[in-house]
C-alpha positions in Angstrom: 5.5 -34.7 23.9 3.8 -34.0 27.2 -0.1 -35.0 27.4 -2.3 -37.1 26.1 -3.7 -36.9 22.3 -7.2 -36.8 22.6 -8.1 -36.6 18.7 -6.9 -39.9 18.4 -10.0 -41.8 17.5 -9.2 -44.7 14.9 -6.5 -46.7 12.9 -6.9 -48.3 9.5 -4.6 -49.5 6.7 -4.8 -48.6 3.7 -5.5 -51.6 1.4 -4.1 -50.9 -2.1 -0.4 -50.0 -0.9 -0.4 -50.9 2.6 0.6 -47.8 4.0 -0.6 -46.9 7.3 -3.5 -44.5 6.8 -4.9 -43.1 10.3 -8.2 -41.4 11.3 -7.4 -38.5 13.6 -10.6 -37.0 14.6 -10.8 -34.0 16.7 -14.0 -33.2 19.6 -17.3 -33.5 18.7 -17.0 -29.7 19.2 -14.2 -29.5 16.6 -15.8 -31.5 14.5 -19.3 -29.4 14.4 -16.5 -26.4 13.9 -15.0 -28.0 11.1 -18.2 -28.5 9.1 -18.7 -24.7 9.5 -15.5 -24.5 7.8 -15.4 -26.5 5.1 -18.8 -25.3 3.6 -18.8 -22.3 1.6 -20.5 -19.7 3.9 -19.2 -16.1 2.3 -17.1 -14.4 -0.7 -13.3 -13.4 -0.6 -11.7 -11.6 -2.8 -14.8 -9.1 -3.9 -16.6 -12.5 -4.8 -17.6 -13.5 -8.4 -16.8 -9.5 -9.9 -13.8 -9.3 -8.1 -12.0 -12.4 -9.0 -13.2 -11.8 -12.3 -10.7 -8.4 -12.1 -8.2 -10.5 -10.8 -8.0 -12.9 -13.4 -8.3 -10.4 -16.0 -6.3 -7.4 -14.8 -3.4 -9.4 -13.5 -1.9 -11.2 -16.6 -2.3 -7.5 -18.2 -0.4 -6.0 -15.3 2.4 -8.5 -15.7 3.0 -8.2 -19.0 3.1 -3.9 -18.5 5.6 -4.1 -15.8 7.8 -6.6 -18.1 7.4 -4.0 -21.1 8.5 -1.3 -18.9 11.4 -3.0 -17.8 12.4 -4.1 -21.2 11.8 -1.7 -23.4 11.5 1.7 -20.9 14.6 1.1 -19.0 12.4 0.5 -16.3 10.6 3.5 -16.0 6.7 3.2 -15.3 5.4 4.4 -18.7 2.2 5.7 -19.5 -0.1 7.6 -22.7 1.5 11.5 -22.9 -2.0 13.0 -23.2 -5.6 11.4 -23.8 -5.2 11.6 -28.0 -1.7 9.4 -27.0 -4.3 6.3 -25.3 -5.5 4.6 -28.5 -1.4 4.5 -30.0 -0.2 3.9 -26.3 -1.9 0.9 -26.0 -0.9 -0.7 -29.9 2.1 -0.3 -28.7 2.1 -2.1 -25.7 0.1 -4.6 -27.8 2.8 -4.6 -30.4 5.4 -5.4 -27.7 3.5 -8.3 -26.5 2.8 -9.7 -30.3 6.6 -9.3 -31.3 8.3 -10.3 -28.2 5.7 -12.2 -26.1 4.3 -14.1 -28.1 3.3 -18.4 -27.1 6.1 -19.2 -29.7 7.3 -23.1 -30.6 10.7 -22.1 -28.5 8.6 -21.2 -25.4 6.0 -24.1 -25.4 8.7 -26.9 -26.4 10.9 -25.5 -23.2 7.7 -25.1 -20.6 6.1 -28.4 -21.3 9.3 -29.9 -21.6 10.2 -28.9 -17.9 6.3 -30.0 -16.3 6.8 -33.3 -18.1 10.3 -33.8 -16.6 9.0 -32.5 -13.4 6.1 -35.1 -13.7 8.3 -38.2 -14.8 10.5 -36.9 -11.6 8.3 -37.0 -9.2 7.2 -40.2 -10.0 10.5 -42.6 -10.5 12.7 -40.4 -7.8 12.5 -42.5 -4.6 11.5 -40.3 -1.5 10.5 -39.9 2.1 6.8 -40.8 2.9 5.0 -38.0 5.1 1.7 -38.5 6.6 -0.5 -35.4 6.5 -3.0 -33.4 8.7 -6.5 -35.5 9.1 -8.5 -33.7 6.7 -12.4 -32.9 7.5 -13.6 -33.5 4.4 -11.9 -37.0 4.3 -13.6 -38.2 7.3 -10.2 -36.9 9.1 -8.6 -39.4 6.9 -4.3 -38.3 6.8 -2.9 -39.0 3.7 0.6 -40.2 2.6 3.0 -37.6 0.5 5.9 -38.8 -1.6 8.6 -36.1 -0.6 11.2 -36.2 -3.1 11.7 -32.8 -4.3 15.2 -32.6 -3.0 16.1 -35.4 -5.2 14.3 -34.0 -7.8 15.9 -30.7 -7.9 18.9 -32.0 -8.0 18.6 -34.2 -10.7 17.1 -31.0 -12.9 20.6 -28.7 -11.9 22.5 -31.9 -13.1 21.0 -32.3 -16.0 20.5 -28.5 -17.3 24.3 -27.9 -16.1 24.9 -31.3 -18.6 22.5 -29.4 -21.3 24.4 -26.0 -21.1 27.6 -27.6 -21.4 27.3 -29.5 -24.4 25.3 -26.8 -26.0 22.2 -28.9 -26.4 20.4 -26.0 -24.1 22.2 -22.8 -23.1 20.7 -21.1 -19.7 21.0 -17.8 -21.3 18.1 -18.6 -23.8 15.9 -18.3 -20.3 16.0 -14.8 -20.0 16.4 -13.8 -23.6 13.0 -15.7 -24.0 11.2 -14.0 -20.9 8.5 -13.1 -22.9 7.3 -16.1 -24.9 8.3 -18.0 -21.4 5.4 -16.0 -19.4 3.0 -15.9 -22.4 3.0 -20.0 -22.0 3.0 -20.2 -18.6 0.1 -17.7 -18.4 -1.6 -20.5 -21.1 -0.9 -23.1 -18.9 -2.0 -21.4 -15.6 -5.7 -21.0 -17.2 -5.7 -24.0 -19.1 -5.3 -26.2 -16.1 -7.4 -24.1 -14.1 -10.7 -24.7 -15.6 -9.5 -28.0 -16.9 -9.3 -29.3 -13.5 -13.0 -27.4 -12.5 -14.5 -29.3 -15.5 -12.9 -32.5 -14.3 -13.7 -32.0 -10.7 -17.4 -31.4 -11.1 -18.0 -34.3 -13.8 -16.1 -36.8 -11.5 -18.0 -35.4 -8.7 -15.4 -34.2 -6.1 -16.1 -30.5 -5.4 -16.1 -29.5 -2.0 -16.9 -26.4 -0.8 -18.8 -24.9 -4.0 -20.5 -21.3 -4.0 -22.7 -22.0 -7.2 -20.8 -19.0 -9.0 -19.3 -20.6 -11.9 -16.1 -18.0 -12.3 -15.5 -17.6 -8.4 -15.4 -21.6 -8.2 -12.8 -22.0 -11.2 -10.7 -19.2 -9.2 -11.1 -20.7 -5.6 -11.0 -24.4 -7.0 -13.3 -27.2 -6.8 -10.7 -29.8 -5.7 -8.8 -30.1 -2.5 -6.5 -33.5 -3.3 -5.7 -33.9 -6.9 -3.4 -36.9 -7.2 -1.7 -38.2 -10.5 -0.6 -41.6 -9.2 1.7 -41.3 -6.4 2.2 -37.1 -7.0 0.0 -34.6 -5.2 -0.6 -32.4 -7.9 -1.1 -29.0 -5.8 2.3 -30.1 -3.4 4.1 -31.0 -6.8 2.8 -27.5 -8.7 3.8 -25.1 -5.4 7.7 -26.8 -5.6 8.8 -28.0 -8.8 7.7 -25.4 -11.5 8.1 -21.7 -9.9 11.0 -22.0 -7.9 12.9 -24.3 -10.3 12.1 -21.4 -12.8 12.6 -18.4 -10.6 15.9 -20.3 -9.6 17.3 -21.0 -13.5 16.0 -17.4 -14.0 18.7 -16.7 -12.1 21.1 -18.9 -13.4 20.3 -17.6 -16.8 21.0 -14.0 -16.2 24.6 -15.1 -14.1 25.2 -16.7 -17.4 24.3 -14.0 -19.3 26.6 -11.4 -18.0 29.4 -13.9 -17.8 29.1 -14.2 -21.8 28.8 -10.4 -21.7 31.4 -9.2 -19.5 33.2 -11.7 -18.5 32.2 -11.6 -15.0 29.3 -12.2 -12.4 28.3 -8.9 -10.4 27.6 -9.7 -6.5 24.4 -8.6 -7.1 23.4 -11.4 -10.1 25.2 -13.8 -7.9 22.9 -12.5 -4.6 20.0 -13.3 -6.4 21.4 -16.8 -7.4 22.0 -17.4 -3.8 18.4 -16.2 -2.6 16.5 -18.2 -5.4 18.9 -21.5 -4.4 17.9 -20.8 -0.5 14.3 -20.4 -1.1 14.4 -23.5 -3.9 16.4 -25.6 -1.5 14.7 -25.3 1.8 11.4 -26.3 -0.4 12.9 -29.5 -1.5 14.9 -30.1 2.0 12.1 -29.6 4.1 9.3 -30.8 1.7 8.1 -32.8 4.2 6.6 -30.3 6.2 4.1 -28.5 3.5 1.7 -31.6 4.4 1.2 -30.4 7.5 0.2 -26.5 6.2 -3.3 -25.0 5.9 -2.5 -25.0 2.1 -2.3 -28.6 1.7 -5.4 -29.7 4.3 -7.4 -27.0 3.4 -6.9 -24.6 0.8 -8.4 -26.1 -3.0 -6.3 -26.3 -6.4 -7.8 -23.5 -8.2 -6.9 -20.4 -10.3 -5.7 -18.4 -7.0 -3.1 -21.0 -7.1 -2.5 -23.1 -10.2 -2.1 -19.9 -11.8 0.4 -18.4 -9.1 2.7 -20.6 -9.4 2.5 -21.0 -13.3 3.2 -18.0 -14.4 2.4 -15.7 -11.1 5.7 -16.3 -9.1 8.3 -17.0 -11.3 7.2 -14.3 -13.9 7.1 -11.5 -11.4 9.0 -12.6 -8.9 11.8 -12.4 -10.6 12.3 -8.8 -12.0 15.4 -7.6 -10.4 17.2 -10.4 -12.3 15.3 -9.8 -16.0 16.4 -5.7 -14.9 20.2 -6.9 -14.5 20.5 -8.9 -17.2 19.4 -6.2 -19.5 21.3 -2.8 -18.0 25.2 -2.1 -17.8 26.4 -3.2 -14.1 27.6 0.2 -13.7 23.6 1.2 -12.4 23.7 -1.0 -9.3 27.2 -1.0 -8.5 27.6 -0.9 -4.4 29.9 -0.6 -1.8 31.5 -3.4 0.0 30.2 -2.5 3.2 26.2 -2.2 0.9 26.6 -6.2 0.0 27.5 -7.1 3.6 24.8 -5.9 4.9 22.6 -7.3 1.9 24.2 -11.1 2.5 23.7 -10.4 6.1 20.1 -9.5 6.1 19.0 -12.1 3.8 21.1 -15.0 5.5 19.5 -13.6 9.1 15.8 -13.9 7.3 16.4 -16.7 5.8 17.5 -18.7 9.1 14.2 -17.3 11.0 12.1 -18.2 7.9 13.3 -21.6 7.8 13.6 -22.4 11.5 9.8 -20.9 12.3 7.9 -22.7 9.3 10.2 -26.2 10.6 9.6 -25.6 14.3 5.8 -25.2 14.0 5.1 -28.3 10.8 7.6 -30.6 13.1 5.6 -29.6 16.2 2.5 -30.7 14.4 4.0 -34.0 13.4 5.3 -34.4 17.3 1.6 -33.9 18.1 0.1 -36.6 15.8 2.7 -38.9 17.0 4.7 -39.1 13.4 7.6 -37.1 13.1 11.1 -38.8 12.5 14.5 -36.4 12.1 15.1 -35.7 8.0 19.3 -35.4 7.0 18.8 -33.0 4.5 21.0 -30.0 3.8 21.1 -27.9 5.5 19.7 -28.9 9.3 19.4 -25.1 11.1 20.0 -25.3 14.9 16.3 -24.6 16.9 15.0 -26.2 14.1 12.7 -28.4 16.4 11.9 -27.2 19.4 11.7 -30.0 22.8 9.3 -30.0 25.1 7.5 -27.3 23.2 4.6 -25.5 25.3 1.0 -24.9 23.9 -2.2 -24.6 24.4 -4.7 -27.5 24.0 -7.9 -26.6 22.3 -11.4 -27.6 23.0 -11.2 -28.4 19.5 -8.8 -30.9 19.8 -5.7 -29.2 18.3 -3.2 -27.5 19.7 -1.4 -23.9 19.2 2.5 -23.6 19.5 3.5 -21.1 21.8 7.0 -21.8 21.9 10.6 -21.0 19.9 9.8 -18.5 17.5 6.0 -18.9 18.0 6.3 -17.0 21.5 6.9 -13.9 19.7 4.8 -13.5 17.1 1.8 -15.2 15.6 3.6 -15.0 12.0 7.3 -14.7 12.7 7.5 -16.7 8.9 5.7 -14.3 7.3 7.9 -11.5 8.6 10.9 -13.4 7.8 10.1 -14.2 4.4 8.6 -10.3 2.9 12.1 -9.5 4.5 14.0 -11.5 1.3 11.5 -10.7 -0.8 12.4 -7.1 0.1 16.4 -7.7 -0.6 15.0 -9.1 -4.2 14.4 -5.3 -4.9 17.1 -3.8 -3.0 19.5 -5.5 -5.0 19.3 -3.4 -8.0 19.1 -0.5 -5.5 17.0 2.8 -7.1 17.2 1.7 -10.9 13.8 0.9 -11.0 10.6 0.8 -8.9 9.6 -2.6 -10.9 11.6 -4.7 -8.8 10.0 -3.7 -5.5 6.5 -5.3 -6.8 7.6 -8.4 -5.6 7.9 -7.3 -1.7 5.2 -4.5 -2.1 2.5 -7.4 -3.6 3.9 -9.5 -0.8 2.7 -7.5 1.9 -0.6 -7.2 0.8 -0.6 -10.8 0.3 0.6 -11.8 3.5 -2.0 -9.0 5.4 -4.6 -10.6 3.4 -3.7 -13.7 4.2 -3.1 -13.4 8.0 -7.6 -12.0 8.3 -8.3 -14.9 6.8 -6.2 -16.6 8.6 -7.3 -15.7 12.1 -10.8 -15.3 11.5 -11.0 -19.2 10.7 -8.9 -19.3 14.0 -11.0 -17.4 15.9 -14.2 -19.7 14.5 -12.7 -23.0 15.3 -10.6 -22.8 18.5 -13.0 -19.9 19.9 -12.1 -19.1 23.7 -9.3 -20.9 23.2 -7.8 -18.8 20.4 -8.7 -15.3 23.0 -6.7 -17.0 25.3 -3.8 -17.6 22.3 -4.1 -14.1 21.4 -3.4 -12.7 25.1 -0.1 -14.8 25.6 1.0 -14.6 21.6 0.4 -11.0 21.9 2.1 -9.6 18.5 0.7 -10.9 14.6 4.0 -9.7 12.9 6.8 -8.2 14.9 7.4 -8.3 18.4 7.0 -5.0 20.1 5.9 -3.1 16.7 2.9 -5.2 15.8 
């Protein structure tokens, strides 16, 4: 890397495990910036009333679009005339009660999988990572066991052992959707203000607006740890996409004891989930160096994402399929060339970018080392990258794909989420949610963002803004 590192302030060693645990301090600037940003200063989301909605209205949206897509052939149901409300909504209710209910199956089967996830992460060797310095740490960088890869593998092994001997057949998965997201949704509150409670008595909040039901949304925590597993780096990997993956795998092997065959388009999806589970566990190493990890706290917004959120709504093209006659998304040869193609193409920009810019960061604190895990994308690290060096401290990437666009990943990956939909082609609407949620997400996402860019780097971030001219797309926007 070309220049000096002037955030380099300290070394120490860590004295219970020995591992080398470094101070990386930015300027004095940077630091009086940083303290701006890790105090609670204004509300997101609508503040305390509008998480409130969020929390509440969510888990009843899921479990309408899953009723709609069960039980409605996927049409977007609704009362027939104002006397029809008060019978419309028993019914829904008596959907959820027969079919959704937290049932012995579903709670045996999703604490089964956390507790293997748990026991994995902690016995499966992997690769130590060093993180971003974190403010709140006194720029402290902590160490992350990545060994999701392993992990993953291990779980595919085992269930495909499972399935085979008819201990645990993967089509139970999607036949028990319901109960599945009615545990999950348990879990994804449970933990959420179990880890609020905890937090505050143990006295580790950070960041704290004094609203009790905005603080259990946001979190109160920024670094849980169980041992040697980062609890909010373990939660984003190992439960969602393992489920939204086996969701998958459930329906494949649903229609295989149905009909005897695998569509394209169940076998598409089991390709996308394996891409987007993969490249989680291959490149694990580089969520440490992400604004979720250093920044972000373990709260509702995201224990409960990645519950029940993710792989309970994520995942509705598959629960459509598995459900419905192949005959109502049958396309034409040239149709699923063009669908591999476009998810393949998205998928290599998704994963390059989000490598390029977390290995760029690990060039810049001096720690990154080459990873052999499948599969290595060419332009995967960029040499000699440029960028700009910040008052701050930091630096901003201005090179590979980062020379086009401020979020070229987040293009890249609403792109698959959009093939997700377009799989089941015009069947239903329901499937879309997944890309049309996305969006707003990722929108959302990108203000918040770049106005905590634009407070910490300043100038500096002016002047990133005139060479990196283009948030999404290059050209359009």
């Amino acid at each position: 890397m070309p220049g000096a590192e002037p955030e380099l302030r300290q070394r120490s060693v860590n004295a219970k495990n020995g591992q080398l645990i470094r101070v990386v301090k930015p300027t004095e600037e940077g630091q009086k910036r940083d303290q701006v940003l890790d105090s609670h200063t204004e509300y997101e989301f609508g503040g305390p009333w509008g998480v409130f909605a969020i929390m509440t209205g969510f888990p009843i949206l899921m479990y309408y679009l899953w009723i709609c897509l069960i039980f409605y052939d996927g049409a977007l149901v609704h009362p027939s005339s104002l006397d029809d409300i008060q019978p419309f909504l028993w019914r829904m209710w008596e959907h959820i009660r027969v079919d959704a209910s937290p049932n012995a199956y579903a709670w045996k089967v999703f604490t089964g999988l956390i507790v293997y996830q748990l026991a994995l992460a902690w016995v499966v060797p992997g690769y130590m990572q060093e993180g971003l310095p974190v403010p709140s740490l006194g720029y402290k960088t902590l160490m992350y066991k990545c060994n999701a890869i392993g992990c993953i593998y291990v779980t595919m092994i085992t269930a495909a052992a499972l399935h085979y001997y008819n201990i645990f057949r993967m089509t139970e998965i999607i036949d028990n959707f319901g109960h599945l997201m009615t545990v999950a949704m348990i879990y994804g509150f449970g933990v959420s203000f179990f880890m609020y409670f905890i937090t505050v008595a143990t006295g580790n909040q950070i960041r704290m607006s004094g609203s009790f039901i905005y603080d259990v949304f946001m979190g109160a925590c920024l670094n849980p740890r169980l041992g040697p597993v980062d609890l909010k780096m373990w939660l984003e990997v190992r439960i969602p996409w393992v489920i939204v993956f086996f969701m998958s795998v459930s329906g494949a092997c649903k229609q295989y004891e149905t009909y005897g065959y695998v569509t394209p388009n169940m076998a598409f999806m089991c390709l996308a989930t394996w891409l987007y589970l993969n490249a989680c566990g291959k490149g694990e190493e580089c969520i440490p160096q992400t604004w979720d990890m250093f920044h972000e706290k373990w709260g509702f917004l995201v224990i409960f994402w990645n519950f029940a959120g993710v792989p309970f709504s994520y995942i509705y093209s598959v629960v459509y399929m598995a459900s419905h006659d192949p005959s109502k998304y049958r396309f034409s040869t040239p149709t699923y060339v063009a669908l591999y193609s476009t998810i393949l193409i998205a998928y290599y920009i998704w994963d390059t970018s989000m490598s390029q810019k977390s290995r760029f960061k690990m060039q810049t604190q001096g720690i990154f080392s080459y990873r052999m895990t499948f599969p290595q994308l060419p332009w995967g690290t960029i040499k000699d990258p440029k960028f700009i060096q910040t008052a701050h401290g930091n630096r901003l990437l201005i090179s590979g794909w980062w020379a086009y666009s401020r979020k070229p990943n987040y293009v890249a990956d609403w792109t698959m989420s959009l093939t997700w939909g377009l799989v089941q082609g015009s069947c239903s609407a329901i499937p879309y949610f997944y890309s049309v949620f996305f969006i707003v997400v990722l929108i959302h996402r990108c203000t918040r963002d770049f106005e905590r860019c634009a407070l910490k780097y300043g100038k500096d971030w002016e002047r990133y803004c005139s060479i990196v001219k283009y948030k999404f797309i290059p050209f359009v926007y």
